[in-house]
PyMOL Python script that loads the backbone (N, CA, C, O; Angstrom):
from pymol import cmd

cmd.read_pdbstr("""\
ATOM      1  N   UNK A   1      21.693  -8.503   0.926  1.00  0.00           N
ATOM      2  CA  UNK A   1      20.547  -7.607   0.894  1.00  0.00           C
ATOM      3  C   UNK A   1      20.789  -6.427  -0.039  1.00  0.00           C
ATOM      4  O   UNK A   1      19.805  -5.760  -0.359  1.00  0.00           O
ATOM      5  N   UNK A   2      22.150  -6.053  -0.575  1.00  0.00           N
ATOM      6  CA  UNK A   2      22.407  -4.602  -1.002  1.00  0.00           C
ATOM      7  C   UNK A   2      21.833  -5.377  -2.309  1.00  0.00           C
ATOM      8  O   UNK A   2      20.664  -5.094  -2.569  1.00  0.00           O
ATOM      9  N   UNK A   3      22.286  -6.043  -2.927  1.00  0.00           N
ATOM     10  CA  UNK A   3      21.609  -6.605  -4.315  1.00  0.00           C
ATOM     11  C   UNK A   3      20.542  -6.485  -4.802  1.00  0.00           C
ATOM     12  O   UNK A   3      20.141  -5.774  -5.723  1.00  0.00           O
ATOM     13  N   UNK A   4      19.833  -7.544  -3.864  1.00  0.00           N
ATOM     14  CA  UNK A   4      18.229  -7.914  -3.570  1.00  0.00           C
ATOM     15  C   UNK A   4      17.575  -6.544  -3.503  1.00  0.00           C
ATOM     16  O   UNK A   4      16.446  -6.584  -3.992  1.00  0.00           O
ATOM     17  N   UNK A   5      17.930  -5.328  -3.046  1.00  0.00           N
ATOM     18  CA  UNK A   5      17.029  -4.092  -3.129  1.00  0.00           C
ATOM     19  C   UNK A   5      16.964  -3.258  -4.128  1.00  0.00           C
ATOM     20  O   UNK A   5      16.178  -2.418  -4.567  1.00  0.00           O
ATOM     21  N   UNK A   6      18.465  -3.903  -4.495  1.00  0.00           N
ATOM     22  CA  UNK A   6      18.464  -2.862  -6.073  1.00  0.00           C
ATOM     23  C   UNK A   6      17.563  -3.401  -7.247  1.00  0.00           C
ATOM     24  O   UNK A   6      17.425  -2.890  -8.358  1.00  0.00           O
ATOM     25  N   UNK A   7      16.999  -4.508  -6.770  1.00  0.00           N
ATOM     26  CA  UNK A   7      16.574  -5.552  -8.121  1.00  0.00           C
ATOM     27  C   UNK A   7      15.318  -5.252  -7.849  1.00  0.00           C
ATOM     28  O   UNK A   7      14.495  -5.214  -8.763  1.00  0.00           O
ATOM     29  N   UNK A   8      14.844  -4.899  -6.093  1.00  0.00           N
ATOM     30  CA  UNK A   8      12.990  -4.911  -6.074  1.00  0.00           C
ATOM     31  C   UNK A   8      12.804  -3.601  -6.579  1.00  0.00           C
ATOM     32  O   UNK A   8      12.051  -3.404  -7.533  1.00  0.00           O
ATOM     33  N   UNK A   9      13.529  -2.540  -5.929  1.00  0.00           N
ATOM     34  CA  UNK A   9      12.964  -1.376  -6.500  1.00  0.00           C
ATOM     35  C   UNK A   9      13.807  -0.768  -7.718  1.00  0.00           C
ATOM     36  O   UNK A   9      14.975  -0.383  -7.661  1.00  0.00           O
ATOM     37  N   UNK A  10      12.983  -0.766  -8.804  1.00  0.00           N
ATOM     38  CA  UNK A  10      13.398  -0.129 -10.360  1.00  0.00           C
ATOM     39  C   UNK A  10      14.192   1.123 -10.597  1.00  0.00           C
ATOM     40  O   UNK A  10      15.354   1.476 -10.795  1.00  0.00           O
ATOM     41  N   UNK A  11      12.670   1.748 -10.445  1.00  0.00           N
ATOM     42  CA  UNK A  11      12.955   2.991 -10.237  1.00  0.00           C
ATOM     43  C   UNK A  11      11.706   3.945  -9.930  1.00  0.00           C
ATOM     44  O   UNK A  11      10.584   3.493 -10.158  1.00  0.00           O
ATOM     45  N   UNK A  12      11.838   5.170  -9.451  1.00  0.00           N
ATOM     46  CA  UNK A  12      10.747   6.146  -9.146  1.00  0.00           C
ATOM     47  C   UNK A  12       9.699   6.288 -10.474  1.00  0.00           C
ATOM     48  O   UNK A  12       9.928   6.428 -11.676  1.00  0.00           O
ATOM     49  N   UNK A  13       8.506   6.191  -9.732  1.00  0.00           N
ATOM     50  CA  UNK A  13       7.314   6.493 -10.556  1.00  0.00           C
ATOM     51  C   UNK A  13       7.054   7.817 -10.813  1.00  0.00           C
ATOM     52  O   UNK A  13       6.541   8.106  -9.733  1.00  0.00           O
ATOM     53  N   UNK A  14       7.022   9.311 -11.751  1.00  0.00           N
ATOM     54  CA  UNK A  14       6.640  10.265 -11.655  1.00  0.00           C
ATOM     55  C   UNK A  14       5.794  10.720 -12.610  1.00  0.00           C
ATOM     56  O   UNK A  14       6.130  10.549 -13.782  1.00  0.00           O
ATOM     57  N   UNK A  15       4.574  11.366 -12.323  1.00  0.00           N
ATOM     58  CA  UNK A  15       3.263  11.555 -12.872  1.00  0.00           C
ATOM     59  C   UNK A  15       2.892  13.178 -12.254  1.00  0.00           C
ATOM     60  O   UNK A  15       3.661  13.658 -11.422  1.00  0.00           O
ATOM     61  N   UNK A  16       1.708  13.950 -12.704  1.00  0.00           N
ATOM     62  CA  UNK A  16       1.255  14.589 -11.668  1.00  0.00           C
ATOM     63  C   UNK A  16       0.361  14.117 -10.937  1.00  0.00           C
ATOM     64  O   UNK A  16       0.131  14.910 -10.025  1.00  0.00           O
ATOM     65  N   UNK A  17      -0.488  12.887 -10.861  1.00  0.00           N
ATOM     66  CA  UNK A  17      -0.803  12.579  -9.799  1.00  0.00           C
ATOM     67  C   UNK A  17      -0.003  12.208  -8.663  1.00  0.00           C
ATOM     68  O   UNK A  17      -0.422  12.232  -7.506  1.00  0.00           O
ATOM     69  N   UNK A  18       1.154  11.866  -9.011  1.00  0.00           N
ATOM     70  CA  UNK A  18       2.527  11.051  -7.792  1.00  0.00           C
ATOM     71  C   UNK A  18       2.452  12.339  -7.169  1.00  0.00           C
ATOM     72  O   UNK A  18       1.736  12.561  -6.192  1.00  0.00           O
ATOM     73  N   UNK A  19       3.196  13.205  -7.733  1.00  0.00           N
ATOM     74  CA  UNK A  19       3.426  14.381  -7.566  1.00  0.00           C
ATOM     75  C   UNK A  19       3.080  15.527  -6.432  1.00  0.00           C
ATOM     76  O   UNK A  19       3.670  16.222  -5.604  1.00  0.00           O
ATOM     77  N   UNK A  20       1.569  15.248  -6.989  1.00  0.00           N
ATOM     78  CA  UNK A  20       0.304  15.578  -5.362  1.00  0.00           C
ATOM     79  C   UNK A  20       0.716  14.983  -4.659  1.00  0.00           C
ATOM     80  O   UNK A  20       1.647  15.300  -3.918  1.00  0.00           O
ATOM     81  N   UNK A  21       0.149  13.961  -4.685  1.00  0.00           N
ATOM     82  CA  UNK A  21       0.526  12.712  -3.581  1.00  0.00           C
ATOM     83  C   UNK A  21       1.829  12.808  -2.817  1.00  0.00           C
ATOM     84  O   UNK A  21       1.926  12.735  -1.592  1.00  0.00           O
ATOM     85  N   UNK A  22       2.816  12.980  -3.673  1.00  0.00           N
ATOM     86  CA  UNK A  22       3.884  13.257  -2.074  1.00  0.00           C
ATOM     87  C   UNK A  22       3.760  14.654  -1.312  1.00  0.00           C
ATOM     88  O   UNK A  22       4.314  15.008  -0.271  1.00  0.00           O
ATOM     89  N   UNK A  23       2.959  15.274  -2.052  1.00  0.00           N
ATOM     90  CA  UNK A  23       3.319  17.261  -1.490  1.00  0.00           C
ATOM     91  C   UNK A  23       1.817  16.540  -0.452  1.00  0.00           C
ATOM     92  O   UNK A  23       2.179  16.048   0.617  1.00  0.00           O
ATOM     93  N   UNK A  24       1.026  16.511  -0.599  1.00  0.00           N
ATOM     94  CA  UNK A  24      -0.300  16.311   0.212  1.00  0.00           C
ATOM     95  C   UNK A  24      -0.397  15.113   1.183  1.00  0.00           C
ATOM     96  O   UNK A  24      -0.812  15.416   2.302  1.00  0.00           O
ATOM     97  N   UNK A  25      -0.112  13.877   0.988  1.00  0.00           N
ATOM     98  CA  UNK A  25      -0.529  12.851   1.544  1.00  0.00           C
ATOM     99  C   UNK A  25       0.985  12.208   2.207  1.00  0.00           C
ATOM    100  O   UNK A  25       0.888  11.416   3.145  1.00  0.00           O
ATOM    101  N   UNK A  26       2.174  12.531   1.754  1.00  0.00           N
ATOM    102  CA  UNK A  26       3.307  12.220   2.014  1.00  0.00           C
ATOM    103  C   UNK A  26       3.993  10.716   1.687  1.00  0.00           C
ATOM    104  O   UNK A  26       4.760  10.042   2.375  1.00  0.00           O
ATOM    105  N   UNK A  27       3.236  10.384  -0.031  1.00  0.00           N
ATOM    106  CA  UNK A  27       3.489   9.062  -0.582  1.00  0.00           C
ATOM    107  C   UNK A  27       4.989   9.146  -1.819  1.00  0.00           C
ATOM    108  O   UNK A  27       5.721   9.951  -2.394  1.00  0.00           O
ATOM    109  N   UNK A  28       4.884   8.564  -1.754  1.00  0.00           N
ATOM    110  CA  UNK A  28       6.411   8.320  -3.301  1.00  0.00           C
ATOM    111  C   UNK A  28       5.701   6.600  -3.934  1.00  0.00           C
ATOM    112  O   UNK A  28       4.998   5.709  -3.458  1.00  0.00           O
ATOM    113  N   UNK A  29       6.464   6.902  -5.363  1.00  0.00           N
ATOM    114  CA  UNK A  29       5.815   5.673  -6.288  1.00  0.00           C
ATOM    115  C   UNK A  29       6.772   5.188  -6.848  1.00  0.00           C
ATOM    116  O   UNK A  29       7.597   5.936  -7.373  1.00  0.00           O
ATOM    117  N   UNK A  30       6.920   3.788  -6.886  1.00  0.00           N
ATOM    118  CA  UNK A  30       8.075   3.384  -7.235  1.00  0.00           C
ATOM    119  C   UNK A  30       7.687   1.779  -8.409  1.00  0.00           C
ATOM    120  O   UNK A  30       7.234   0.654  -8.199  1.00  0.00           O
ATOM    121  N   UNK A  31       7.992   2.251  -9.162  1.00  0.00           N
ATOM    122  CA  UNK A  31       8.241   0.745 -10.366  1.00  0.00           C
ATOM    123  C   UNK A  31       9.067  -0.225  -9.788  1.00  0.00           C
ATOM    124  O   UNK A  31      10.155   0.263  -9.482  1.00  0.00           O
ATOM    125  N   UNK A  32       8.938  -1.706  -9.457  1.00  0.00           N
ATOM    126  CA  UNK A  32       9.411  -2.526  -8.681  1.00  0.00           C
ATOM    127  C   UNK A  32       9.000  -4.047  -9.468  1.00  0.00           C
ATOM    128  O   UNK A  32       8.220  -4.275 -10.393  1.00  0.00           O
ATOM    129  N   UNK A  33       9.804  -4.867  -8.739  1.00  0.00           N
ATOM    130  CA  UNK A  33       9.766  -5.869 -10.092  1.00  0.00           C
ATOM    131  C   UNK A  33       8.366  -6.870  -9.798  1.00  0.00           C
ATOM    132  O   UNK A  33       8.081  -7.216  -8.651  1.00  0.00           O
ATOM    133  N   UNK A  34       7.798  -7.152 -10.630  1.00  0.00           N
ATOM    134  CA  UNK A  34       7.052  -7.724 -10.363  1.00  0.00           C
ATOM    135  C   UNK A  34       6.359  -9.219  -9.595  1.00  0.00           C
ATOM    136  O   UNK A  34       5.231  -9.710  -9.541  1.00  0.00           O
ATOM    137  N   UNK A  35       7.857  -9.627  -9.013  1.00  0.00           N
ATOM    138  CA  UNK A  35       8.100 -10.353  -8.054  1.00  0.00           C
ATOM    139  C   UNK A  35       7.805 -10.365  -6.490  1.00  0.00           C
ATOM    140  O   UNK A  35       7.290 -11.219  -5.768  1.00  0.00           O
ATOM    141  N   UNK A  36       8.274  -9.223  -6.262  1.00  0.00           N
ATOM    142  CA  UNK A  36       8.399  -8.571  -5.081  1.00  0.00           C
ATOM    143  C   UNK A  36       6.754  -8.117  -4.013  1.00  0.00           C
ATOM    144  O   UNK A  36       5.841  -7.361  -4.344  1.00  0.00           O
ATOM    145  N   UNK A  37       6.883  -8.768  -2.969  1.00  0.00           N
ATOM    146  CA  UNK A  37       5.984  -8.738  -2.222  1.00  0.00           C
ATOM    147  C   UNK A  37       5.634  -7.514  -1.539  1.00  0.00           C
ATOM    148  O   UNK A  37       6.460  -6.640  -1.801  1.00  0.00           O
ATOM    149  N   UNK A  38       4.685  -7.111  -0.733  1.00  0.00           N
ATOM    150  CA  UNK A  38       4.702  -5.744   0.010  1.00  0.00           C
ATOM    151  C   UNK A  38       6.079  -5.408   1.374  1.00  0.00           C
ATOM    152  O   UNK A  38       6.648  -4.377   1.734  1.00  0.00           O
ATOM    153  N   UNK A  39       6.198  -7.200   1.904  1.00  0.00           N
ATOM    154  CA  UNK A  39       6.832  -6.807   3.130  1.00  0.00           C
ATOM    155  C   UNK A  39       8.427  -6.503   2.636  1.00  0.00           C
ATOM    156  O   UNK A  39       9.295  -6.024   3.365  1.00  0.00           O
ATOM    157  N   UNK A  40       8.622  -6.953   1.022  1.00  0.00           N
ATOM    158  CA  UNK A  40      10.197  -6.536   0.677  1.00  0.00           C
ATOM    159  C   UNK A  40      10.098  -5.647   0.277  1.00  0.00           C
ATOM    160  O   UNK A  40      10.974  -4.789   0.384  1.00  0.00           O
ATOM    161  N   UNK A  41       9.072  -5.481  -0.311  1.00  0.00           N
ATOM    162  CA  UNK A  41       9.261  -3.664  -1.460  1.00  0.00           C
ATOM    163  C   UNK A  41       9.498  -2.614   0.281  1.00  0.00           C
ATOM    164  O   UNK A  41      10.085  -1.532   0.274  1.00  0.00           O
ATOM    165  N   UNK A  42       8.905  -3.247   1.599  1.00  0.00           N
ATOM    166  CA  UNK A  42       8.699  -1.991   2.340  1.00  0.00           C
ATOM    167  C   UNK A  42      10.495  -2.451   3.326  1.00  0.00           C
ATOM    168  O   UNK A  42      10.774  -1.488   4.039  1.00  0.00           O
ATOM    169  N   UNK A  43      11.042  -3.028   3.390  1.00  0.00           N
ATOM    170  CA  UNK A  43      12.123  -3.087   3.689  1.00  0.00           C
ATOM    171  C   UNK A  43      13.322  -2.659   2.885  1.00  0.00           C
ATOM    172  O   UNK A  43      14.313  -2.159   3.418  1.00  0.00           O
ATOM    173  N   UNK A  44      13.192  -2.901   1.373  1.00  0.00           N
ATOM    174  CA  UNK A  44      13.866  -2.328   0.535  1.00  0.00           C
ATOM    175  C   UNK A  44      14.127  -0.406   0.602  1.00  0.00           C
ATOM    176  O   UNK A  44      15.147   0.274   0.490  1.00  0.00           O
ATOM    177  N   UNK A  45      12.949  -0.110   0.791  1.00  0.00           N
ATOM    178  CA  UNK A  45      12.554   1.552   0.804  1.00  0.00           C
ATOM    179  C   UNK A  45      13.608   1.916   1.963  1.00  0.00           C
ATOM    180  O   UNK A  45      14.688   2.478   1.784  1.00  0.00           O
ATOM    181  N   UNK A  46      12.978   1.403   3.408  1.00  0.00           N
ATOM    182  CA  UNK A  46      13.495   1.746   4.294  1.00  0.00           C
ATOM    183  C   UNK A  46      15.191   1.182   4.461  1.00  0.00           C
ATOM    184  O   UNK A  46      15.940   1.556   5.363  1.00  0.00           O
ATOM    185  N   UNK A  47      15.443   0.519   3.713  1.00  0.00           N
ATOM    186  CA  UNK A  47      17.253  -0.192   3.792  1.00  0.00           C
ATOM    187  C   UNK A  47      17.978   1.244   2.598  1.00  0.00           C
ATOM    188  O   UNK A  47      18.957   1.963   2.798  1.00  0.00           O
ATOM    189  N   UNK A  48      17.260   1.223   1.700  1.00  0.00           N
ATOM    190  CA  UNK A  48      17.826   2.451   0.467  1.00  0.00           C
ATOM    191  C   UNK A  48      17.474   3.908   1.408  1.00  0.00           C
ATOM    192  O   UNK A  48      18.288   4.209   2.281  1.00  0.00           O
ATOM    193  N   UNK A  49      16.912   4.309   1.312  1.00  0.00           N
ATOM    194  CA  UNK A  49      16.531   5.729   2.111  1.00  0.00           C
ATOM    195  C   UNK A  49      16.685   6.010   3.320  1.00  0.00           C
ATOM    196  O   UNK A  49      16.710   7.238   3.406  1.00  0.00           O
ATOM    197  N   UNK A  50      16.825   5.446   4.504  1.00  0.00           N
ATOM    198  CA  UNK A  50      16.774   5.330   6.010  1.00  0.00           C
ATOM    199  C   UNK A  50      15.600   5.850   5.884  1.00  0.00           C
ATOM    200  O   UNK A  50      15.321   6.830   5.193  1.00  0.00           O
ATOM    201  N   UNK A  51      15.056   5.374   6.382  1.00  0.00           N
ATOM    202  CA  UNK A  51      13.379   6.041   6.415  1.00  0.00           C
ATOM    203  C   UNK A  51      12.490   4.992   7.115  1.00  0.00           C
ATOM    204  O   UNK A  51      13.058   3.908   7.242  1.00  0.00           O
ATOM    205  N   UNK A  52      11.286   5.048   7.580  1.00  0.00           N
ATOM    206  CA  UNK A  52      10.488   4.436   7.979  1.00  0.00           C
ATOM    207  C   UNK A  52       9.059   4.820   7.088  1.00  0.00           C
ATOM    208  O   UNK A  52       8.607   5.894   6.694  1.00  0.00           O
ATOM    209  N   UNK A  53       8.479   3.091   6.950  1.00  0.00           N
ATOM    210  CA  UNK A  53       7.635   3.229   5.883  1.00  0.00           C
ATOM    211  C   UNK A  53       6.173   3.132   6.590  1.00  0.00           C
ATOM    212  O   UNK A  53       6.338   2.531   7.652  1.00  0.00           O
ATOM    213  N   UNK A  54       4.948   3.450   6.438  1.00  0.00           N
ATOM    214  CA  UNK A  54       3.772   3.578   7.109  1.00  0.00           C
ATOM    215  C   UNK A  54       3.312   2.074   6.641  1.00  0.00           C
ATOM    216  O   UNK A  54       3.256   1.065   7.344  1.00  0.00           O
ATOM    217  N   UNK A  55       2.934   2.249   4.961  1.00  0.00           N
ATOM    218  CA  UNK A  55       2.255   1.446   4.559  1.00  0.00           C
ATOM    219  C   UNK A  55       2.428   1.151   2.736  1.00  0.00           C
ATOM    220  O   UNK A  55       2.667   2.053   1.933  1.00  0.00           O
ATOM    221  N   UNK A  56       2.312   0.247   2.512  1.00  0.00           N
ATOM    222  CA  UNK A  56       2.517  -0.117   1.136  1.00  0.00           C
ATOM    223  C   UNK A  56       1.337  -0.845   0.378  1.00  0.00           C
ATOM    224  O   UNK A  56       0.877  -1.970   0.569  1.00  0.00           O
ATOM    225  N   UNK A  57       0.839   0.521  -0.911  1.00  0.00           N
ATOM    226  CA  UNK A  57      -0.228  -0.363  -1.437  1.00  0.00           C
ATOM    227  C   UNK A  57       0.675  -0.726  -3.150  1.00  0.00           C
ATOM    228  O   UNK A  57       1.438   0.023  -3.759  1.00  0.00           O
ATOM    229  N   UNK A  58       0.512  -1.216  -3.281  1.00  0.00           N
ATOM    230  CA  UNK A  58       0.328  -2.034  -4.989  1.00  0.00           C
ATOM    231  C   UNK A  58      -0.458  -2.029  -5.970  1.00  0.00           C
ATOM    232  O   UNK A  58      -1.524  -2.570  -5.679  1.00  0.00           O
ATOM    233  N   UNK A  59      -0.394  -1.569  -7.249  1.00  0.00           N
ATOM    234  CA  UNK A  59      -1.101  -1.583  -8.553  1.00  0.00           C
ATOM    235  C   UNK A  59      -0.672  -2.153  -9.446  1.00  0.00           C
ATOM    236  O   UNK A  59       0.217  -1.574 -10.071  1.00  0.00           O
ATOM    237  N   UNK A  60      -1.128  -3.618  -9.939  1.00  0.00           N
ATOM    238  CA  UNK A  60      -0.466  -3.976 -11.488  1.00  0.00           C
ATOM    239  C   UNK A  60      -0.778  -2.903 -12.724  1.00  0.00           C
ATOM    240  O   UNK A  60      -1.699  -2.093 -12.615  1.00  0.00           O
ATOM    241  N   UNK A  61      -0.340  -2.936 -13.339  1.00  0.00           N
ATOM    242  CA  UNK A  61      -0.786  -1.580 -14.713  1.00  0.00           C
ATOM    243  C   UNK A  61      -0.042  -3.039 -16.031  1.00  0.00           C
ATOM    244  O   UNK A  61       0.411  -4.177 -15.909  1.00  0.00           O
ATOM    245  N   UNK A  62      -0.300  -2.109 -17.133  1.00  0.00           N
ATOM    246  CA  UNK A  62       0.050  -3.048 -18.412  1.00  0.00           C
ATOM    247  C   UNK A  62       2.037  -2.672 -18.567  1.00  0.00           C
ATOM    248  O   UNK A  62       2.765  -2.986 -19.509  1.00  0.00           O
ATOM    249  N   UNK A  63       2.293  -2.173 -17.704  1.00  0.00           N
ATOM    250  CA  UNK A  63       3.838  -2.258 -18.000  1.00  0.00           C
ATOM    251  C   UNK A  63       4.380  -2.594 -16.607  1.00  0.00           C
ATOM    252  O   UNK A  63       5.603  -2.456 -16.582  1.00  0.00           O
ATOM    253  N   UNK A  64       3.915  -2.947 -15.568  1.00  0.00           N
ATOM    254  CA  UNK A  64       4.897  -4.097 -14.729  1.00  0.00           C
ATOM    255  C   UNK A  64       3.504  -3.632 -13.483  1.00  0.00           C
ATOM    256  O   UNK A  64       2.278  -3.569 -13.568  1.00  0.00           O
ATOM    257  N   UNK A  65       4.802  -3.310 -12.070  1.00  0.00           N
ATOM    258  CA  UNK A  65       3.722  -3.701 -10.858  1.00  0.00           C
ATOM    259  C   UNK A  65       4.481  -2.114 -10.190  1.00  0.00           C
ATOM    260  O   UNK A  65       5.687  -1.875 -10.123  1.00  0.00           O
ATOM    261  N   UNK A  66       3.520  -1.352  -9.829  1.00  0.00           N
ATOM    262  CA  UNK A  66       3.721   0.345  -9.325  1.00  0.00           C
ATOM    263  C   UNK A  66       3.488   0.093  -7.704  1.00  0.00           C
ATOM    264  O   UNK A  66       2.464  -0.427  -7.262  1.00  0.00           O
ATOM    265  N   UNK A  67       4.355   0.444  -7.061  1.00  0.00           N
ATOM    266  CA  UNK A  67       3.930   0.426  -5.649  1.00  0.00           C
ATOM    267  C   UNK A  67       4.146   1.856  -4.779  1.00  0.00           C
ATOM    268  O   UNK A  67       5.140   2.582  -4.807  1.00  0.00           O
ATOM    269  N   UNK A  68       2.824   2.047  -3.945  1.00  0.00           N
ATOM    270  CA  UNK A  68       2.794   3.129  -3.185  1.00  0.00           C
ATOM    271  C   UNK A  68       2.671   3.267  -1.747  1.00  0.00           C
ATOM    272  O   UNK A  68       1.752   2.988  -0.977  1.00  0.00           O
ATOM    273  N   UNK A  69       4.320   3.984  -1.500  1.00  0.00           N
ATOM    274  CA  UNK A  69       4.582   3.776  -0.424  1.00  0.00           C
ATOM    275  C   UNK A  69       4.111   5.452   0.758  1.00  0.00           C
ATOM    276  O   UNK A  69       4.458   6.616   0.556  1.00  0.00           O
ATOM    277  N   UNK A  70       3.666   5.162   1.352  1.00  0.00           N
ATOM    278  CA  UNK A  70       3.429   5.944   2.439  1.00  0.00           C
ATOM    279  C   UNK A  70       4.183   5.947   3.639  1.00  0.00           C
ATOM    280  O   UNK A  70       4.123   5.032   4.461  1.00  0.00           O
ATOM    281  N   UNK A  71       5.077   7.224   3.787  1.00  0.00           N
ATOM    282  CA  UNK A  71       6.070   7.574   4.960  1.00  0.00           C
ATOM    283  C   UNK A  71       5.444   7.441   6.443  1.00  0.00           C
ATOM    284  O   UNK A  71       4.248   7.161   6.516  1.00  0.00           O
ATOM    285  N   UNK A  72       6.064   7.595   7.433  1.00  0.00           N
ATOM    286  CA  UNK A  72       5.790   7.489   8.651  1.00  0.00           C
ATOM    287  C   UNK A  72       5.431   9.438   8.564  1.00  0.00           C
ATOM    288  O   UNK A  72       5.683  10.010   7.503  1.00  0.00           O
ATOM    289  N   UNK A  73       4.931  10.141   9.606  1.00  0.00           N
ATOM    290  CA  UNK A  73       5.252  11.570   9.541  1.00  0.00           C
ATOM    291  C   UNK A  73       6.502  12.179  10.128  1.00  0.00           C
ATOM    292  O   UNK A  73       6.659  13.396  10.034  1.00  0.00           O
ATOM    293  N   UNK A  74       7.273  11.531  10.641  1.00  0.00           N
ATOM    294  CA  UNK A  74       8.819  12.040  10.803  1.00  0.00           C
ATOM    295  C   UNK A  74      10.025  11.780   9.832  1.00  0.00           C
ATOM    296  O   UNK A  74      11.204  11.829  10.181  1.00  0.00           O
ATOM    297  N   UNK A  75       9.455  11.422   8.237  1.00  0.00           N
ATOM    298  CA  UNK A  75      10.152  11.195   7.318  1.00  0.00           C
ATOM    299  C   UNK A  75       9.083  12.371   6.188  1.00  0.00           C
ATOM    300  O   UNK A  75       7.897  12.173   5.924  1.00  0.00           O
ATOM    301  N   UNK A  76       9.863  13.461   5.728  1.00  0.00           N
ATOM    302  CA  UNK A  76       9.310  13.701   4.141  1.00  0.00           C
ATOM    303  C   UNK A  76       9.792  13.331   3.380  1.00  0.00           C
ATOM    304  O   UNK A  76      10.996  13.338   3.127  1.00  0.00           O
ATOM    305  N   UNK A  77       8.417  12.666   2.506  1.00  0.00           N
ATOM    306  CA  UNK A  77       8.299  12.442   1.081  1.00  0.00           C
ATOM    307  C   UNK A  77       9.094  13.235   0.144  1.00  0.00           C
ATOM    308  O   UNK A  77       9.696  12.637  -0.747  1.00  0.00           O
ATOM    309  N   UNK A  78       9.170  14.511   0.235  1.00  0.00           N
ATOM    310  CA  UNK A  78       9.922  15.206  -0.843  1.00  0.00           C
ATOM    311  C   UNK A  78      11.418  15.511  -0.621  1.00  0.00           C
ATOM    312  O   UNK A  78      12.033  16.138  -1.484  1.00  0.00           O
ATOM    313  N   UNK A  79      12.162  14.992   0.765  1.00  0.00           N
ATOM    314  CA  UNK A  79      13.614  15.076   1.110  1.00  0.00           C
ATOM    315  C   UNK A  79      13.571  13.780   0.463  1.00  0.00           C
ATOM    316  O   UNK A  79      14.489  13.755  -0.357  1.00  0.00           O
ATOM    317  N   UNK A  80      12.651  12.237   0.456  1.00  0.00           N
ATOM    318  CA  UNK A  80      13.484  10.934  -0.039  1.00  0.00           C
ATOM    319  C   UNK A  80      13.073  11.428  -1.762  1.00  0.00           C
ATOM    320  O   UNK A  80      13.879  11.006  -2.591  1.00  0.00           O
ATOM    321  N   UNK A  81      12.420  11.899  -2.070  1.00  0.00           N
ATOM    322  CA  UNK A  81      12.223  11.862  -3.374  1.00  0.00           C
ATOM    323  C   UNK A  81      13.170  12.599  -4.086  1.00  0.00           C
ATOM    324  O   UNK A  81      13.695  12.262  -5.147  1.00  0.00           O
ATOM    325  N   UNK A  82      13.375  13.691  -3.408  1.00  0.00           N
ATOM    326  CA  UNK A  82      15.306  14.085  -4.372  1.00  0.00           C
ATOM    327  C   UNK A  82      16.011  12.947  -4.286  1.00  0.00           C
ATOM    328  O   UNK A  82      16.374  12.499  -5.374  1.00  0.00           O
ATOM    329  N   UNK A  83      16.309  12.356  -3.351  1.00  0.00           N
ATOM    330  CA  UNK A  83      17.329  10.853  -3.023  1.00  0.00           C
ATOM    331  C   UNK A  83      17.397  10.179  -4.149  1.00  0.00           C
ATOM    332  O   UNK A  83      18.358   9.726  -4.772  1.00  0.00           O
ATOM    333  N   UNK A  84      15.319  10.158  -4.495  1.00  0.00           N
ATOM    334  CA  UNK A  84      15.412   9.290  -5.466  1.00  0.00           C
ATOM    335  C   UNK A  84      15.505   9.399  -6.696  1.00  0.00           C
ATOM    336  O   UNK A  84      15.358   8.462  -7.481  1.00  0.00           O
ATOM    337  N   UNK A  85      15.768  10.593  -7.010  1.00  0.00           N
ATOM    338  CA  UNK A  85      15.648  10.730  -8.152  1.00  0.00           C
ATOM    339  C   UNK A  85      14.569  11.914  -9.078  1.00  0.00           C
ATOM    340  O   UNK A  85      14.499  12.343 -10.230  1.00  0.00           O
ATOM    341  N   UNK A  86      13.840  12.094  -7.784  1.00  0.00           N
ATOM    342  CA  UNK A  86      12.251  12.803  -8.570  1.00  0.00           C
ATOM    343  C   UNK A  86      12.861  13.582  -9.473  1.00  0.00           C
ATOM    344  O   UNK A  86      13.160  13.240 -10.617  1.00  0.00           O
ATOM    345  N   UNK A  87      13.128  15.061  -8.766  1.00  0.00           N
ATOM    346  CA  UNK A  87      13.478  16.306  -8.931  1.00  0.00           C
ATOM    347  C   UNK A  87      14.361  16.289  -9.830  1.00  0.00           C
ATOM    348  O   UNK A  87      14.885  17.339 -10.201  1.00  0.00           O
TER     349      UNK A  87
END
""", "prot")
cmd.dss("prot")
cmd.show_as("cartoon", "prot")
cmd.util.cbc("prot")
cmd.orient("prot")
């Protein structure tokens, strides 16, 4: 499994829309391979971060597949997003 998670999730998505989105809604965005289904991208999150994930939506775009993950509310978005890299 340590493999397999490093391969679904890429790396952090950062925009100022992401940006909002984790300060307001408590989401993080992550570039992930375009393989990868919702129920691994949301096990991957929670195996890398300890965290618990709410919900996972998905966007193809013209440079791979963006997925947006939404925390439980006893996890912040902006403690995993240093983890990940944001900041």
């Amino acid at each position: 499994m340590t493999n397999l998670r490093h391969r679904i999730l890429l790396h952090a998505y950062v925009t100022e829309k992401s940006m909002d989105e984790m300060e307001r809604q408590n989401k993080l965005e992550f570039v992930v391979d375009h393989r990868a289904t919702r129920a691994e991208i949301k096990s991957a999150v929670e195996a890398t971060y300890s965290c618990k994930v709410a919900k996972v939506n998905i966007k193809i775009v013209r440079s791979g597949k963006i997925a947006t993950v939404r925390f439980t509310p006893d996890f912040s978005a902006e403690d995993i997003g240093s983890r990940a890299g944001v900041f």
